[in-house]
N, CA, C and O of each residue as an XYZ file, in Angstrom:
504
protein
N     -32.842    -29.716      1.925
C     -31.894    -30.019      2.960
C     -31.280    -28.721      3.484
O     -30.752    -27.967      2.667
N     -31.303    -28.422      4.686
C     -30.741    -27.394      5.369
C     -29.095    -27.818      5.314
O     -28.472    -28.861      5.511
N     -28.740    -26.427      4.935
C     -27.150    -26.766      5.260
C     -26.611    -25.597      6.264
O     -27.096    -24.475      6.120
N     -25.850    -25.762      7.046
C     -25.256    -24.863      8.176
C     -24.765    -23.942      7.683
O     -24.093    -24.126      6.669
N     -24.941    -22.443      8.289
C     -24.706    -20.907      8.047
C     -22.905    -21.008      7.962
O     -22.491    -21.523      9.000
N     -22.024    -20.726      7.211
C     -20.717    -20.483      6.990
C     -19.984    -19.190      7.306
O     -19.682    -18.395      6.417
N     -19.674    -18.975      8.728
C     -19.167    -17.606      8.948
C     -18.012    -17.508      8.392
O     -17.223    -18.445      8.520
N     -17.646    -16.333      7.637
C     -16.088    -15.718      7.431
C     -15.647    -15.207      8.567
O     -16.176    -14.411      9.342
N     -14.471    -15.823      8.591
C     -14.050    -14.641      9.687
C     -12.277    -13.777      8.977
O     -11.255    -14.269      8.498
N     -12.695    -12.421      9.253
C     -11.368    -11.610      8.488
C     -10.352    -11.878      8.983
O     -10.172    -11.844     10.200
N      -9.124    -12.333      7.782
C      -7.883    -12.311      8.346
C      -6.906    -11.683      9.017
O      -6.114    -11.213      8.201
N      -6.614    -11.472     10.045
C      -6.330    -10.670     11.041
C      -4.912    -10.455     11.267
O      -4.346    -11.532     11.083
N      -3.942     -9.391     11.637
C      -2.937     -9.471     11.104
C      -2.019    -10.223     12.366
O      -2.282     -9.736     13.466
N      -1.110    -11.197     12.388
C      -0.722    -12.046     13.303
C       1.250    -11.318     13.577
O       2.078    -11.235     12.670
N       1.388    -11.083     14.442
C       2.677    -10.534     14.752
C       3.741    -11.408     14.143
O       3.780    -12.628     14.298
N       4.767    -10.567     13.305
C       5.853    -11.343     12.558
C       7.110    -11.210     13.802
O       7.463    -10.230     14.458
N       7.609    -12.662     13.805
C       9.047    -12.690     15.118
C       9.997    -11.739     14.154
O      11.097    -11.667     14.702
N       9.988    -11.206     13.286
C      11.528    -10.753     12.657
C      11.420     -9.062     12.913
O      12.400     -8.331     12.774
N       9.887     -8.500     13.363
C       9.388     -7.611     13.352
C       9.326     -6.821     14.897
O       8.452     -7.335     15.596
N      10.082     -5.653     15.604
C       9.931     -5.474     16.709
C       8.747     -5.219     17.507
O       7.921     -4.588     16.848
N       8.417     -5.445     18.526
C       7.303     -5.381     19.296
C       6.344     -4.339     19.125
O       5.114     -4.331     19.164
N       7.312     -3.353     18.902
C       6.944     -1.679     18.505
C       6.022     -1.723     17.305
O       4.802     -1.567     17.250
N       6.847     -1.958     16.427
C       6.024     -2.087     14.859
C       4.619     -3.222     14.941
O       3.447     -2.932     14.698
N       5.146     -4.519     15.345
C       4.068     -5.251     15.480
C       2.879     -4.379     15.900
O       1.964     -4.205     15.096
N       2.843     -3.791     17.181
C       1.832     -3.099     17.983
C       1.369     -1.888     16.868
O       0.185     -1.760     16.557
N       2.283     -1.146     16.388
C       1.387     -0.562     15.417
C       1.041     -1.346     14.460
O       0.186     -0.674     13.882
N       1.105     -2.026     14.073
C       0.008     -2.555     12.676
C      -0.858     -3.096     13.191
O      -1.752     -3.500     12.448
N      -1.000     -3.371     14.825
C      -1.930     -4.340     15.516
C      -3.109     -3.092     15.426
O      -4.271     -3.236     15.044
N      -2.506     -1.921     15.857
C      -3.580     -0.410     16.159
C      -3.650     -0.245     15.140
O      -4.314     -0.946     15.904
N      -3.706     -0.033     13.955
C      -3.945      0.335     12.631
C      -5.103     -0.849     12.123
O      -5.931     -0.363     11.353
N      -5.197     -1.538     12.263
C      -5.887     -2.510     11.743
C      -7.844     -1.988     12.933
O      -8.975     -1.712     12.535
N      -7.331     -2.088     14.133
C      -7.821     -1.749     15.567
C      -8.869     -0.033     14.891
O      -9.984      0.096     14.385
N      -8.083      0.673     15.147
C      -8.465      2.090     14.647
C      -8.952      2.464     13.353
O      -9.663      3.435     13.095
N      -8.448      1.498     12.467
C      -9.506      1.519     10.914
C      -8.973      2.542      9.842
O      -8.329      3.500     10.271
N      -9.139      2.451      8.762
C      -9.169      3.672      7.813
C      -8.906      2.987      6.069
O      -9.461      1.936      5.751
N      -8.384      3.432      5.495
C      -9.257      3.315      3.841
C      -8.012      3.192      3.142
O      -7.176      4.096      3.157
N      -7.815      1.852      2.382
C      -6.946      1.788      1.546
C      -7.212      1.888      0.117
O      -7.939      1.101     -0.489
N      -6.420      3.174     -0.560
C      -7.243      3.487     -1.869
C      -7.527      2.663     -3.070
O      -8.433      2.916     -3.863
N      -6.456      1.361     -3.190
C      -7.159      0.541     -4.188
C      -8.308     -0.126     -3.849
O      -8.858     -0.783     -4.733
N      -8.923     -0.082     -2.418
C     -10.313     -0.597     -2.428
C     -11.197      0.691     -3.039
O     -12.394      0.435     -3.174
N     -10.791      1.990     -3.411
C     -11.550      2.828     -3.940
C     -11.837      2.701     -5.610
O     -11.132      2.112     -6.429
N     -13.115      3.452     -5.852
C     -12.775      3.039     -6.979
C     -12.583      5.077     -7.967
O     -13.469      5.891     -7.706
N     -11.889      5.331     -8.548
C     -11.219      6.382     -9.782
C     -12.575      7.070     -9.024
O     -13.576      6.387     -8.805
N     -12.462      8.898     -8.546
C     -13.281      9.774     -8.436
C     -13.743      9.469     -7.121
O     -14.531     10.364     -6.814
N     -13.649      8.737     -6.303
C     -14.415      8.235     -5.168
C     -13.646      9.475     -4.068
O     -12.452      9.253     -3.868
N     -14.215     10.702     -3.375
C     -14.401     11.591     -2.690
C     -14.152     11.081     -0.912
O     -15.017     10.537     -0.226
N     -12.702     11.445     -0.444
C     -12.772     11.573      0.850
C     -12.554     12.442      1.723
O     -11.811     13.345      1.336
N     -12.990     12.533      2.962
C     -12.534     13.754      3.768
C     -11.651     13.388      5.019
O     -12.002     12.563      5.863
N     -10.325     14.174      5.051
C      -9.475     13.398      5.907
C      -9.424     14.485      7.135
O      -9.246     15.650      6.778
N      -9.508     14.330      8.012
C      -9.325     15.410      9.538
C      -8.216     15.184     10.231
O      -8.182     14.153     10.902
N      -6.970     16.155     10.231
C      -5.729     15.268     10.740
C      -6.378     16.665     11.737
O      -7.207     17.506     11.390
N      -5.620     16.522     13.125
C      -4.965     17.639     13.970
C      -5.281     18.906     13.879
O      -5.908     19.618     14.664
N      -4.786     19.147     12.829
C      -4.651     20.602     12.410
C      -5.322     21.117     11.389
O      -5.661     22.295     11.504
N      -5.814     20.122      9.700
C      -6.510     20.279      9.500
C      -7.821     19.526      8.412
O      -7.697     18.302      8.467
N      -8.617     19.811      7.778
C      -9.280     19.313      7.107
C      -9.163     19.032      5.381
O      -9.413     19.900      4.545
N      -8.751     17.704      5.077
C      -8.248     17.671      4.011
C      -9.405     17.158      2.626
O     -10.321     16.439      3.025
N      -9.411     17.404      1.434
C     -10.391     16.471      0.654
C      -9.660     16.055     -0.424
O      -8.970     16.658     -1.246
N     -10.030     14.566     -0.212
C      -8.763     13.629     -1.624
C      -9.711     13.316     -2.401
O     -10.814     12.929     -2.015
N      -9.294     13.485     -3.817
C     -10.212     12.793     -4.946
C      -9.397     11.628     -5.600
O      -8.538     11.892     -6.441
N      -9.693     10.171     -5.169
C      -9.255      9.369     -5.936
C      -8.790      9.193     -7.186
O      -9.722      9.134     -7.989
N      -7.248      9.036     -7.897
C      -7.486      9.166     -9.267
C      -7.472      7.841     -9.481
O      -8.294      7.660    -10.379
N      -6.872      6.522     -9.077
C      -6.142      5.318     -9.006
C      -4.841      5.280     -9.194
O      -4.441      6.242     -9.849
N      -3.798      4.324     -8.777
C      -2.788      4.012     -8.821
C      -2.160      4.864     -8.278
O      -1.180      5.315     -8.870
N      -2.589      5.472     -6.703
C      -1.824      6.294     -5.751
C      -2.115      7.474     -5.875
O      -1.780      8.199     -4.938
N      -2.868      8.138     -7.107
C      -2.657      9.782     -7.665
C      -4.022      9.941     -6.986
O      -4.898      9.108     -6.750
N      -3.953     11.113     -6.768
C      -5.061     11.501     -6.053
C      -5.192     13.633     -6.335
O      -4.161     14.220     -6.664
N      -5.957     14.098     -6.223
C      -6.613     15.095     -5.890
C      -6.068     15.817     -4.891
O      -7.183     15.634     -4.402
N      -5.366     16.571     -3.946
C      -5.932     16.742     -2.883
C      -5.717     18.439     -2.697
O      -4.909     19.156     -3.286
N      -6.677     18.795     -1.723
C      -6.709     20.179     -1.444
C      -6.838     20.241      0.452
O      -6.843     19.177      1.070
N      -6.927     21.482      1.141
C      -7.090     21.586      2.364
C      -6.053     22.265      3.243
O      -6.095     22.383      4.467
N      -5.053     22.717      2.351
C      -3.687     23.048      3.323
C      -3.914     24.506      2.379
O      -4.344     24.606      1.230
N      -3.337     25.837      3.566
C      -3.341     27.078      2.833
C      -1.929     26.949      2.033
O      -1.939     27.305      0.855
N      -1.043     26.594      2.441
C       0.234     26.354      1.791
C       0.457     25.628      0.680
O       0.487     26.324     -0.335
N       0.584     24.759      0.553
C       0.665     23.331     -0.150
C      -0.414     22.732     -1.237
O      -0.015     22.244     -2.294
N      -1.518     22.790     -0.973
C      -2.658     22.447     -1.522
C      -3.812     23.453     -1.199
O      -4.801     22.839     -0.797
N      -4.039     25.145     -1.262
C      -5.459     25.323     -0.947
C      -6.426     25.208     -2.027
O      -7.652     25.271     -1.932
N      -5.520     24.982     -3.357
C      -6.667     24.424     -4.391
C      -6.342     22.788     -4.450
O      -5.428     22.173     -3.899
N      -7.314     22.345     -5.233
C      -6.967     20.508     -5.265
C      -5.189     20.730     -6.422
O      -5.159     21.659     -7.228
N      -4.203     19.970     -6.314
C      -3.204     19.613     -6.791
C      -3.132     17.911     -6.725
O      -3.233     17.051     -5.851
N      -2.980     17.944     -7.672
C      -2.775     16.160     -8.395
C      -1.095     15.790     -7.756
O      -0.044     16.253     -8.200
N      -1.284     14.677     -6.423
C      -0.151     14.116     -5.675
C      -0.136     12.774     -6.125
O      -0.855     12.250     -6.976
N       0.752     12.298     -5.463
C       1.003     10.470     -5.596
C       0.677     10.339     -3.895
O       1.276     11.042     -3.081
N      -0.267      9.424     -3.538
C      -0.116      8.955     -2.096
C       0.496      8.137     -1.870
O       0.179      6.962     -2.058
N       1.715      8.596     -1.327
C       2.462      7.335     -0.356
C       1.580      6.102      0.189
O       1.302      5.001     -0.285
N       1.167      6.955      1.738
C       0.358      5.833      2.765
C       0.324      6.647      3.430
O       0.093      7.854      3.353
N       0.729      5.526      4.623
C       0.302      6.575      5.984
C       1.730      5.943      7.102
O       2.147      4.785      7.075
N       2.172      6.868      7.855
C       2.991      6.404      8.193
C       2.596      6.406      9.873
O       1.502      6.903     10.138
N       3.448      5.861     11.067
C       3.589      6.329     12.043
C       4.546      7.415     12.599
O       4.277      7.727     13.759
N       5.367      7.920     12.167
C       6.189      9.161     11.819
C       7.526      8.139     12.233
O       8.332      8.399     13.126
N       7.539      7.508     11.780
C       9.332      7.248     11.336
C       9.272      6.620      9.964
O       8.158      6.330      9.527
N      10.312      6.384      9.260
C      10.301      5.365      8.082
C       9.426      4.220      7.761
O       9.829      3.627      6.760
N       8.369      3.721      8.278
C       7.875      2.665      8.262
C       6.524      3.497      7.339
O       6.301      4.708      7.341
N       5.763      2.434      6.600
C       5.162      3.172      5.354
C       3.560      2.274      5.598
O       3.946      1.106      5.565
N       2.472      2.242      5.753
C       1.646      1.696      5.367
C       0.900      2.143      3.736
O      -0.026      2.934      3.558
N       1.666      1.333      2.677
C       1.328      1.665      1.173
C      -0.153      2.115      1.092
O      -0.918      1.232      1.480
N      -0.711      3.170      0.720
C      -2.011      4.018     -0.213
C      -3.112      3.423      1.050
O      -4.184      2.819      1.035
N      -2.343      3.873      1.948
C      -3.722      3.544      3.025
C      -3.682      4.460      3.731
O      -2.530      4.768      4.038
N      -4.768      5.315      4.324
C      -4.909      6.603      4.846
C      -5.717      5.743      6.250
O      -6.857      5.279      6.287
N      -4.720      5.750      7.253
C      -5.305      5.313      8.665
C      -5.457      6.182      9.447
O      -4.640      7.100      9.514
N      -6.290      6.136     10.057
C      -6.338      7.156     12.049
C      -5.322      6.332     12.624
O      -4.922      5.168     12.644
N      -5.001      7.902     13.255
C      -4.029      7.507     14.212
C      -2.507      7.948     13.828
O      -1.557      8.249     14.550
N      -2.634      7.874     12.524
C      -1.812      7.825     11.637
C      -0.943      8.813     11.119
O      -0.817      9.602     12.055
N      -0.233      9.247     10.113
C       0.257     10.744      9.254
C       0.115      9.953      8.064
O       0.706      8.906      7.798
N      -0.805     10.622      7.321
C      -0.152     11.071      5.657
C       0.876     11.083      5.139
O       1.666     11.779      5.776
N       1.505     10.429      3.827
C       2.319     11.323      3.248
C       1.784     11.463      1.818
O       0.773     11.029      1.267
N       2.732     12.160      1.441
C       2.228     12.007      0.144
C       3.065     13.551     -0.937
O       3.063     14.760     -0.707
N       3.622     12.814     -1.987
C       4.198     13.575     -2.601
C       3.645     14.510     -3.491
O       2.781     14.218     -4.318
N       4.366     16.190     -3.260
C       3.498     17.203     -4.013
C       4.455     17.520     -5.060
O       5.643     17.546     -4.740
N       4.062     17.809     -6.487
C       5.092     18.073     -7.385
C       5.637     19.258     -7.143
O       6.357     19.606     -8.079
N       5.577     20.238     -6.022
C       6.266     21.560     -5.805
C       7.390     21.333     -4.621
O       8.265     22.192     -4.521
N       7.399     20.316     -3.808
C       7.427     20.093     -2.294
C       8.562     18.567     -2.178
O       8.422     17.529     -2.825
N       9.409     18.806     -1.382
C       9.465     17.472     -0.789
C       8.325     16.448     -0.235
O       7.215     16.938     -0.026
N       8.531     14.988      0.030
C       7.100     14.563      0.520
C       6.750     15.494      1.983
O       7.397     16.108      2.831
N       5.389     15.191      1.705
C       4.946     16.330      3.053
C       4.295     14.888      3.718
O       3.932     13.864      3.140
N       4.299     15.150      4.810
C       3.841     14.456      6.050
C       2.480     15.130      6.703
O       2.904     16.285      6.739
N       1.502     15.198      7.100
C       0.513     15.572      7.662
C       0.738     15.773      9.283
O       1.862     15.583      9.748
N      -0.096     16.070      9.925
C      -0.100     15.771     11.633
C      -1.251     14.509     11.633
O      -1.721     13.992     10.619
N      -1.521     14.214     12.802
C      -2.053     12.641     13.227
C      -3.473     12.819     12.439
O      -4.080     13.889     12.410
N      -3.965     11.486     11.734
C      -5.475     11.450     11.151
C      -5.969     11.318     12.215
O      -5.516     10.656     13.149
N      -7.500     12.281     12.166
C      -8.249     11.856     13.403
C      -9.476     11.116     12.413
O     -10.152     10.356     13.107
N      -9.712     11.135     11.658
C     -11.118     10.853     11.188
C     -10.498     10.795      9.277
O      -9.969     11.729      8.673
N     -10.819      9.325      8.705
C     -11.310      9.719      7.573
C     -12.340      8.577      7.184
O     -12.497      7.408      7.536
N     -13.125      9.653      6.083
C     -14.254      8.618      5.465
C     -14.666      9.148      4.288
O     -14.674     10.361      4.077
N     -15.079      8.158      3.346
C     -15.543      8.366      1.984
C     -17.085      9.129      2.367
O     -17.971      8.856      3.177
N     -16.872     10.372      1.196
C     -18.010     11.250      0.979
C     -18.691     10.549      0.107
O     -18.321      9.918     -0.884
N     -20.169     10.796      0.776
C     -21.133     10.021     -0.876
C     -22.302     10.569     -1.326
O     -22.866     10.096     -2.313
């Protein structure tokens, strides 16, 4: 007996009324523009992040800690951070998700949290 093909379709994020138009619209573009939330990674999993200015490489540790190197200041060797998320540059936080479009943050044990300039590009190295 043939039974009919069952499409998924992904849950998509639906604008909250308590939430201003502003914010709504960014999580609408964030979702739109794409990028990598690290508990879908799994411990060691290698990415390369391209903000603006410059070229970053995170090594997954889990539970936010990460690797990262790419800044002459801050990180030009890898230093073990906690990743925030990613923000749109005010207070608003997207938790351990590194989006385009986006800023970084992410806390360095020498540093206040540092903020990045805009992600243009990230993707898992393999």
């Amino acid at each position: 007996m043939d039974r009919p093909a069952t499409i998924e379709t992904p849950r998509l994020f639906e604008p909250h009324p308590n939430l201003s138009d502003q914010i709504n619209s960014h999580v609408i573009q964030s979702e739109i523009q794409g990028g990598i939330h690290l508990r879908d990674l799994r411990p060691g999993a290698v990415l390369e992040v391209q903000t603006c200015r410059r070229w970053y490489t995170i090594v997954n540790q889990g539970g936010g800690d990460a690797w990262i190197s790419g800044h002459p200041e801050f990180c030009p060797d890898p230093v073990l951070v906690k990743i925030h998320g990613s923000t749109w540059g005010g207070s608003m936080l997207k938790e351990q998700f590194i989006g385009r479009g986006m800023h970084l943050e992410f806390r360095h044990p020498g540093f206040l949290p540092i903020t990045t300039s805009r992600i243009l590009e990230v993707r898992e190295k393999s």
